[in-house]
Backbone as CSV, one residue per row, in Angstrom:
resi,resn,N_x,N_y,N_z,CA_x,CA_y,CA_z,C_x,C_y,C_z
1,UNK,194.852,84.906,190.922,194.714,85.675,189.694,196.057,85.898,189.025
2,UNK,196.873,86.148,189.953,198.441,86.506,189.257,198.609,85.336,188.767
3,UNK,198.688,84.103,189.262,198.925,82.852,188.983,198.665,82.431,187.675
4,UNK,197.008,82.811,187.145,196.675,82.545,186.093,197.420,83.384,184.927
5,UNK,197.469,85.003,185.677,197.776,85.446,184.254,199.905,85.292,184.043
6,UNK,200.347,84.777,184.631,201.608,83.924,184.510,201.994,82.587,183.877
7,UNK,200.553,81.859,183.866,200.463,80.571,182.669,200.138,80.930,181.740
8,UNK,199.143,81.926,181.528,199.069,82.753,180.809,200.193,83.276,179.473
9,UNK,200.896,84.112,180.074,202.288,84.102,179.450,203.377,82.980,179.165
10,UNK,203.589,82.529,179.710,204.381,80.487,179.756,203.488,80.488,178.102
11,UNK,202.081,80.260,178.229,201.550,80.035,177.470,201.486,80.498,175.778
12,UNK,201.350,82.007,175.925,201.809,82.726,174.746,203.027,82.684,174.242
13,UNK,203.798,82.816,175.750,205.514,82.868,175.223,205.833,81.198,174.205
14,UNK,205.300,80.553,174.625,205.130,78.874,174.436,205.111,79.046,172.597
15,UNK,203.678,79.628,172.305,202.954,79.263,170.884,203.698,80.456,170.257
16,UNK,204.222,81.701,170.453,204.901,82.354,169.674,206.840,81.650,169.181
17,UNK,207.374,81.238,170.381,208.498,80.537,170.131,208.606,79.151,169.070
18,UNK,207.276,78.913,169.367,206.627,77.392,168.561,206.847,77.982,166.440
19,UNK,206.366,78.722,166.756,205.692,79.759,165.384,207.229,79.923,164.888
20,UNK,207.762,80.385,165.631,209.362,80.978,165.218,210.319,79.672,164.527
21,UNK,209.842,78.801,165.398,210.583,77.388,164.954,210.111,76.766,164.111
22,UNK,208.839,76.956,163.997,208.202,76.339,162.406,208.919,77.283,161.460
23,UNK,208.696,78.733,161.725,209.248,79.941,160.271,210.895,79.759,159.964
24,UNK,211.473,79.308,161.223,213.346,78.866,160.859,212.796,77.404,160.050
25,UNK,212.279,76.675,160.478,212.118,75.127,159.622,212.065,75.199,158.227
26,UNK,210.761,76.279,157.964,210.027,76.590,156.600,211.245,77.470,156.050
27,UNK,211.979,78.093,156.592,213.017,78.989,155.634,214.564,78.153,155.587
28,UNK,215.026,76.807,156.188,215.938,76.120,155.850,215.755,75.698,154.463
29,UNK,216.719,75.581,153.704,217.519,75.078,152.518,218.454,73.916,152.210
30,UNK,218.818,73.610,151.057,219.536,72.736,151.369,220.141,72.947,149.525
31,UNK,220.738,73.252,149.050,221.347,73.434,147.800,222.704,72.969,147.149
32,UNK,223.203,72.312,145.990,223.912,71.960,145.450,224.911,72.861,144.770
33,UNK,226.285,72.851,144.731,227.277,73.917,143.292,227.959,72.557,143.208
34,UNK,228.037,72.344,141.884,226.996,72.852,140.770,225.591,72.493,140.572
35,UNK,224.895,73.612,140.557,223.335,73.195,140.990,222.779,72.256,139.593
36,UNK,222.838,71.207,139.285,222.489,70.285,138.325,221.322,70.161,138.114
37,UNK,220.484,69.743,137.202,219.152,69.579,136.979,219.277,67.851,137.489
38,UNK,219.953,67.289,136.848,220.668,66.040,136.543,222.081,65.687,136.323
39,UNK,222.378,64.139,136.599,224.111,64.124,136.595,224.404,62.962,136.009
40,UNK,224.354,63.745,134.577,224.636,62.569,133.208,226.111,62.472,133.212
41,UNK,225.767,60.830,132.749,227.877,60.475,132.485,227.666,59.554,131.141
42,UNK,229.107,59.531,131.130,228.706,58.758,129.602,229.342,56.907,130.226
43,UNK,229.469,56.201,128.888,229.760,54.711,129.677,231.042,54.689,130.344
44,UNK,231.844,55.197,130.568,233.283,55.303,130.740,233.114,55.974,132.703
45,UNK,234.024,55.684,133.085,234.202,55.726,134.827,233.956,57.254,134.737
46,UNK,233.389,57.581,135.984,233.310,58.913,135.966,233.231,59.840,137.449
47,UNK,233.308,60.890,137.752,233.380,61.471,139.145,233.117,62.905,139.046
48,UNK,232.109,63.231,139.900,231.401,64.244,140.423,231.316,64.959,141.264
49,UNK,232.182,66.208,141.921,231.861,66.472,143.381,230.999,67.788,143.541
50,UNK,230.728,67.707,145.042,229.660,69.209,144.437,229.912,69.492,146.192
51,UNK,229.829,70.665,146.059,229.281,71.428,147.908,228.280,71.345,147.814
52,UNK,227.905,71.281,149.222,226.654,71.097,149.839,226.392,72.251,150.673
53,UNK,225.215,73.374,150.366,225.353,74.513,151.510,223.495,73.661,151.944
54,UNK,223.954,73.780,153.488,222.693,73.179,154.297,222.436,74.007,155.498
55,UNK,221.150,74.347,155.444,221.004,75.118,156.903,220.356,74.143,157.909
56,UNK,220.618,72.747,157.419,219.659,71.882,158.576,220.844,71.627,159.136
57,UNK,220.578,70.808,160.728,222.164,70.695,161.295,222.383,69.423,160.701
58,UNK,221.760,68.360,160.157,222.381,66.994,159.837,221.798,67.035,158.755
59,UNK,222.308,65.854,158.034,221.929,65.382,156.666,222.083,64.004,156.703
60,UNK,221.722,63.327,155.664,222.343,61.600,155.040,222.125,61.903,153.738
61,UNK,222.724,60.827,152.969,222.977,60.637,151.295,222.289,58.852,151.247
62,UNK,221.037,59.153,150.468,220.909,57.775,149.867,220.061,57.561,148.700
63,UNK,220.883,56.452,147.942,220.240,55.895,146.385,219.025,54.981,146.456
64,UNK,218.592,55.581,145.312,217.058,54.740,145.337,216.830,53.070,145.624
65,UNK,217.986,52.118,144.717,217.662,51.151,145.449,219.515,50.182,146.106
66,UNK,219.456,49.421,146.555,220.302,48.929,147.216,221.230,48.358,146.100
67,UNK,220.624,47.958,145.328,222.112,47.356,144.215,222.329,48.932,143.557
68,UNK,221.955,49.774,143.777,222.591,51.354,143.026,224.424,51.274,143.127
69,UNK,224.268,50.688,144.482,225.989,50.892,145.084,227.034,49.907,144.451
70,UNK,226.617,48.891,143.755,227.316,48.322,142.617,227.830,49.365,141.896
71,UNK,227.320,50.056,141.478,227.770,51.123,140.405,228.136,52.736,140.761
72,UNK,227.566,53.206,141.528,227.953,54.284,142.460,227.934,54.350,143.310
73,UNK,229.237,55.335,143.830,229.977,55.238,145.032,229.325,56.575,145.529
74,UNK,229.363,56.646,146.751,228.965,58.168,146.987,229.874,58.509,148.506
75,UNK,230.745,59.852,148.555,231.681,59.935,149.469,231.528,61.074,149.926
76,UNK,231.603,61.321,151.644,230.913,61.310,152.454,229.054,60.800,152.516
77,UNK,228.488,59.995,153.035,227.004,59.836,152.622,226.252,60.566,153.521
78,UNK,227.095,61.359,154.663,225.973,62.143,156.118,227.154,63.054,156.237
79,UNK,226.739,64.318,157.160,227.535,65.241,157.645,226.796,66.378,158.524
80,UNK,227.248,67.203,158.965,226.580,68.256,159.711,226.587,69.777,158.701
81,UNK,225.696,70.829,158.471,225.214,71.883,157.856,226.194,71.769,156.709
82,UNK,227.080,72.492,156.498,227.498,72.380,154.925,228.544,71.675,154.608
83,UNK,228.916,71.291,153.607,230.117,70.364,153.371,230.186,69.819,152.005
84,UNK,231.125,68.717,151.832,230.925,68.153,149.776,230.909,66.843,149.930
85,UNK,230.149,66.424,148.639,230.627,65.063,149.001,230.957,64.589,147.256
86,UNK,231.548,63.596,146.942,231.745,62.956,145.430,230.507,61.560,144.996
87,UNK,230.358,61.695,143.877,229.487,60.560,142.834,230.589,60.181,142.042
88,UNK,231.294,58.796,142.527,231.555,58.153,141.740,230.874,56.804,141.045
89,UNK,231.099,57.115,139.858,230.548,56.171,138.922,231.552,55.204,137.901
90,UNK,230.903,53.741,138.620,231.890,52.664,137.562,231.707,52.816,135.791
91,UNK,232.593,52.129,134.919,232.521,52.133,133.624,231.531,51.087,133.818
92,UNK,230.405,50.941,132.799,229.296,50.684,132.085,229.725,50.102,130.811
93,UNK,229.565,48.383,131.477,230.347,47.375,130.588,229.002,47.102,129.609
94,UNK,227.936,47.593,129.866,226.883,46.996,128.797,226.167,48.248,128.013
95,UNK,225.242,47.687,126.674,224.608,48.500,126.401,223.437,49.296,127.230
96,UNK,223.108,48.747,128.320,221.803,49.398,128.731,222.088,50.572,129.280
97,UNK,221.534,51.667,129.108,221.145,52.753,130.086,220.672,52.409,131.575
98,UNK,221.291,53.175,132.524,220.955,53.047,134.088,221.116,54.311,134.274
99,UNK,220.041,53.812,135.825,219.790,55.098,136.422,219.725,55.149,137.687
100,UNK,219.582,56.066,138.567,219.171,56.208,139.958,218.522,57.255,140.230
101,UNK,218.440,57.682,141.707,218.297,58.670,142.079,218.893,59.050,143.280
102,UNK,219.588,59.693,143.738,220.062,60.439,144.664,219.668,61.435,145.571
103,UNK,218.936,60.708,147.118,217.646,61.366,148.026,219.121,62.080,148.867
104,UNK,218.570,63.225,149.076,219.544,63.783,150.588,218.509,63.898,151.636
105,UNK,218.618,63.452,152.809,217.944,62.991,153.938,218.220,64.362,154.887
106,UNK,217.284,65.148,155.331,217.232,65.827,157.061,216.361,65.039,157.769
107,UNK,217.013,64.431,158.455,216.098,63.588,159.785,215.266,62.361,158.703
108,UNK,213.842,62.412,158.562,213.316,61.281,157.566,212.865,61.892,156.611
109,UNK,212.757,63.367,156.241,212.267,63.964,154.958,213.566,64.322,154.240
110,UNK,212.979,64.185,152.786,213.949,64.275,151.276,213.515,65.922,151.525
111,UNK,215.071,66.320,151.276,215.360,67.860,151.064,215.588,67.909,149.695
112,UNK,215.952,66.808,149.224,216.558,67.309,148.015,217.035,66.125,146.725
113,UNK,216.980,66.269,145.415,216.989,64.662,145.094,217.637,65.339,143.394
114,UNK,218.728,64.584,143.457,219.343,64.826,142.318,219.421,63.450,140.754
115,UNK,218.726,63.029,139.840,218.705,62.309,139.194,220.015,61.917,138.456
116,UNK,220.616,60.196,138.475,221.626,60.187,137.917,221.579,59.024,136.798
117,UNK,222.568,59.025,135.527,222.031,58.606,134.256,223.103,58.529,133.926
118,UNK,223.166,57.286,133.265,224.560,56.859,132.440,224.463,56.145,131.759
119,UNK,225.202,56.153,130.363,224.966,55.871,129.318,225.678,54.859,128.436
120,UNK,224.687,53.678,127.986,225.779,52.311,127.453,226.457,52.347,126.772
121,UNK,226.873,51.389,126.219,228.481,51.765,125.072,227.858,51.077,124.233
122,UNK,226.742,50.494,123.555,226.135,50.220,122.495,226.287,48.708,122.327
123,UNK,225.348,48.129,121.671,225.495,46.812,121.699,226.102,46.090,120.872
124,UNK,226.863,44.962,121.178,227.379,43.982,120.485,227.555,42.248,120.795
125,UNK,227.971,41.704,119.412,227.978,40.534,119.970,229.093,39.612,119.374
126,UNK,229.656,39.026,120.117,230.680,38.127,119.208,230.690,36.675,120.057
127,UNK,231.570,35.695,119.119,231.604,33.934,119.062,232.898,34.166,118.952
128,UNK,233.654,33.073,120.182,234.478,32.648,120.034,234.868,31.462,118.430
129,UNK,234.394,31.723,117.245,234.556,31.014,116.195,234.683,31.809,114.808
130,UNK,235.682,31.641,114.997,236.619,32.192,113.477,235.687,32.191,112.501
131,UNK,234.911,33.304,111.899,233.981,33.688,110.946,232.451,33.113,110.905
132,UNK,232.265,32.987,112.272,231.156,32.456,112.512,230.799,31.056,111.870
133,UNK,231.603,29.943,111.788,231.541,28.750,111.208,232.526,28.097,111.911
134,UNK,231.711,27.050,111.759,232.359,25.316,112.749,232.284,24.189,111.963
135,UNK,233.168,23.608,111.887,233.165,22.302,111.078,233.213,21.324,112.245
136,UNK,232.404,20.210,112.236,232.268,19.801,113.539,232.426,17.615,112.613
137,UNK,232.770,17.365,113.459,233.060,15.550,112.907,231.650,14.981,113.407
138,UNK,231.892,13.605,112.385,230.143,12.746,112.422,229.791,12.491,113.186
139,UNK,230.991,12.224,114.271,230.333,11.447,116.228,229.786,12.351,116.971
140,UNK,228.811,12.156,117.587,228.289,12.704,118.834,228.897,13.463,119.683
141,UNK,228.882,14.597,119.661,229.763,15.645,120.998,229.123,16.564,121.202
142,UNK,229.961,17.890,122.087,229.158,18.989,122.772,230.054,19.635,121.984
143,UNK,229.992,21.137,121.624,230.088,22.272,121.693,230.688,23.416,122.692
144,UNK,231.293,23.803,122.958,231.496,25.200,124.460,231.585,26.302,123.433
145,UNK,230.229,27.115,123.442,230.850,28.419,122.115,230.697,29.936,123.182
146,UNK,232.192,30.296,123.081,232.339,31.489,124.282,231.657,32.745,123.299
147,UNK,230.688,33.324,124.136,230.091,34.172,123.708,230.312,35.914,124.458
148,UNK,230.674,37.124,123.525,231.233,38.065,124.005,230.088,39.123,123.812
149,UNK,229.444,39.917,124.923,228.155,40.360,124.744,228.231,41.196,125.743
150,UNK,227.382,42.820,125.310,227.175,43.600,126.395,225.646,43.633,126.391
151,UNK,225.214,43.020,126.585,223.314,42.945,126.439,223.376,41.414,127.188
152,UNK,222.128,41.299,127.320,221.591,39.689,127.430,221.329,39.140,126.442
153,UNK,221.628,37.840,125.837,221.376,37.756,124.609,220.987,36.383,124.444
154,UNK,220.074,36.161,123.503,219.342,34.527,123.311,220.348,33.836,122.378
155,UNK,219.723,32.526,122.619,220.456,31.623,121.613,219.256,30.566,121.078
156,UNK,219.267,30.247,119.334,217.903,29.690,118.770,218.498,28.836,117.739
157,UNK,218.179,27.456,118.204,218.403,26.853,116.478,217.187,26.713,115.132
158,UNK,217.869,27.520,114.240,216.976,27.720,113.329,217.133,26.652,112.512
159,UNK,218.128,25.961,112.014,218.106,25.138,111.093,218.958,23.351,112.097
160,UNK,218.724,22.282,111.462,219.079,21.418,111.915,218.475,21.199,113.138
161,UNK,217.258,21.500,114.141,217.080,21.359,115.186,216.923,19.783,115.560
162,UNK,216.998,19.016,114.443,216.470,17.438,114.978,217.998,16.900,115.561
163,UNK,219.063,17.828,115.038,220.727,17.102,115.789,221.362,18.252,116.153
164,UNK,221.045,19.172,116.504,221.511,20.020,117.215,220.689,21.055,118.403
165,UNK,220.693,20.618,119.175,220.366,20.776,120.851,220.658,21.753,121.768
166,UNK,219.918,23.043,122.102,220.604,23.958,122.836,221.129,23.116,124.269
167,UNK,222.179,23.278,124.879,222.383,22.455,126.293,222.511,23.515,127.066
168,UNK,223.389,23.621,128.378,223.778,24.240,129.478,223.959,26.038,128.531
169,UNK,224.069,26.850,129.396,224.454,28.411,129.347,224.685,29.204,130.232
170,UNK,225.706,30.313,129.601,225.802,31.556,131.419,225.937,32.696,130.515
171,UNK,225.992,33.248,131.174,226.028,35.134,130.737,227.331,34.784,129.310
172,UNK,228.362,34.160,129.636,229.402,33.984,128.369,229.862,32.585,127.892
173,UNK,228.384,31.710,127.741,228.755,30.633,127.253,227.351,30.064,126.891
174,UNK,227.836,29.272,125.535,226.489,27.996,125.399,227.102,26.660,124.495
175,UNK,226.766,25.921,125.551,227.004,24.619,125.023,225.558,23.941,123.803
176,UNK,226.183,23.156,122.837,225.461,22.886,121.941,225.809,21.550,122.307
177,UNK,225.087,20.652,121.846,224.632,18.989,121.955,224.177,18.532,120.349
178,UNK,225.317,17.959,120.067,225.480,17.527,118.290,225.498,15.996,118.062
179,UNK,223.955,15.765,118.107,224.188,13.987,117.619,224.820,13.500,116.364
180,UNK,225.130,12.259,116.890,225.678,11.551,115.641,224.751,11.348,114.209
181,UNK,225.939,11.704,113.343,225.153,11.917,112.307,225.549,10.099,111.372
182,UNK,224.064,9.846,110.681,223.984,8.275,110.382,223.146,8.631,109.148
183,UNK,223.836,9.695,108.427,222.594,9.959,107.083,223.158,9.805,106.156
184,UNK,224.834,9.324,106.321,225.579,9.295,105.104,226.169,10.146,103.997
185,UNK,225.909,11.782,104.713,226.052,12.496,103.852,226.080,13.720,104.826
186,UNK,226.793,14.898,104.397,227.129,15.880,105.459,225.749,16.897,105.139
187,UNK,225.852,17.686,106.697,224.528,18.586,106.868,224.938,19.594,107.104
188,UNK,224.173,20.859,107.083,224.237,21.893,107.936,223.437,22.555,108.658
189,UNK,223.732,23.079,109.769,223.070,23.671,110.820,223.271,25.120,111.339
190,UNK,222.385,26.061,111.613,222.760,27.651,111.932,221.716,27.477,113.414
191,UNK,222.974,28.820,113.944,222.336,28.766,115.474,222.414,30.014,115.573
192,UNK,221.418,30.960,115.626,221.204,32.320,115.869,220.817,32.888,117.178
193,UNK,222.170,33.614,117.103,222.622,34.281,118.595,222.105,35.558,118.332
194,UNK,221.021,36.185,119.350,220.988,37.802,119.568,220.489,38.577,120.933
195,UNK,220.533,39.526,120.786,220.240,40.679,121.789,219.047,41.083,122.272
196,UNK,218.023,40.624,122.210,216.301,41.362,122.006,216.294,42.297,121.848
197,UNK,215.312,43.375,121.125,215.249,44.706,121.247,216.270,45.314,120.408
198,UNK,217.268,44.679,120.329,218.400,45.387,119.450,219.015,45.088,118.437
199,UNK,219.656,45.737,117.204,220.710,44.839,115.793,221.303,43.729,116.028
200,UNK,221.794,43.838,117.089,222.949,42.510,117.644,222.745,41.186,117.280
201,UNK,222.640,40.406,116.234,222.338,39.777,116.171,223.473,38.555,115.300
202,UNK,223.709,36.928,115.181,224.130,36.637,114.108,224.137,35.468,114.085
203,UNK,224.776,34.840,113.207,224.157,33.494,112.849,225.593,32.434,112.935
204,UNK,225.375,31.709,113.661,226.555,30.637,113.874,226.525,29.394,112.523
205,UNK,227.344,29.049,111.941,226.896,27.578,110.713,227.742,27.018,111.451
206,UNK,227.068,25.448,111.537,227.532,24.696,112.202,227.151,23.271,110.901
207,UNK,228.759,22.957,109.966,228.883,21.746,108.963,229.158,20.415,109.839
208,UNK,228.641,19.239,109.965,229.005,18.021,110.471,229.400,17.285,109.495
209,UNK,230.138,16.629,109.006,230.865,15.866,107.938,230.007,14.421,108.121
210,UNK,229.794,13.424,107.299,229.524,12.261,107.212,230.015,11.392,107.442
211,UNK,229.803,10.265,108.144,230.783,8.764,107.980,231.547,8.464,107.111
């Protein structure tokens, strides 16, 4: 009988200590200074530090996806109960807006998640060609036209398409393919470079002279 009522107690003592450790769990925190809603930057390099007051004993720091870390740095990313860590952020060579998010980790649950946003430097576009015009000779050749762009940007021939040929391209280049001209008389051709979605846009003339 004693026996029983001694597991008994083991037992109670057990589910009340249990209770206590759920009510410390449920009353841990985990809070930011400066407590941010969000952590806007503009396109230009930028840096952020903040304390961390934590009543869990560990933490981790991680961004939503794996290329985030191209662009932000984050220093310390784990630590024990309170401490700081910095958001650094590269300059923002393009027009687009980016974003992340910033999870703080206790064990495998998000305590806490701070949104981060930075802002493009607006779009533009330029040609390596002195007023947007090329005078190009009657024989058959290529083109290399260095293209200066913070967007992704297309390239379209609107006029002349029967002798002028989009060829090869990269993020800052497009080669054009200019047949020989056998018409006896000079032509012209426009090749319209732009941005989708955005003003950026303009028009290359491209004159081939005659035999």
């Amino acid at each position: 009988m004693k026996q029983l009522k001694y597991i008994a107690v083991l037992v109670l003592a057990a589910v009340v200590f249990s209770a206590c450790d759920d009510d410390t769990r449920e009353e841990r925190r985990l809070e930011l200074s400066p407590a941010l809603p969000a952590l806007d930057f503009t396109a230009e390099k930028g840096v952020q530090t903040f304390i961390l007051y934590s009543g869990f004993p560990s933490w981790h720091i991680s961004l939503s996806y794996e290329d985030d870390s191209q662009w932000i740095d984050v220093w310390p990313t784990e630590g024990d109960f309170d401490g700081r860590f910095s958001i650094t952020v590269a300059a923002n060579p393009t027009g687009y807006v980016r974003s992340s998010i910033l999870s703080v980790y206790a064990g495998k649950q998000i305590v806490y998640q701070l949104p981060i946003r930075q802002t493009g430097r607006g779009f533009s576009l330029a040609l390596n060609v002195p007023d947007n015009r090329k005078t190009v000779a009657a024989a058959a050749q290529e083109l290399e036209i260095v293209v200066t762009a913070t967007g992704t940007w297309h390239a379209e021939v609107t006029k002349g398409g029967d002798w002028i040929l989009p060829g090869e391209s990269s993020p800052i280049r497009q080669h054009l393919l200019i047949s020989e001209n056998g018409t006896g008389s000079q032509r012209e051709g426009i090749v319209h470079f732009a941005i989708p979605g955005t003003d950026a846009e303009l028009d290359l003339y491209i004159t081939q002279t005659a035999n």
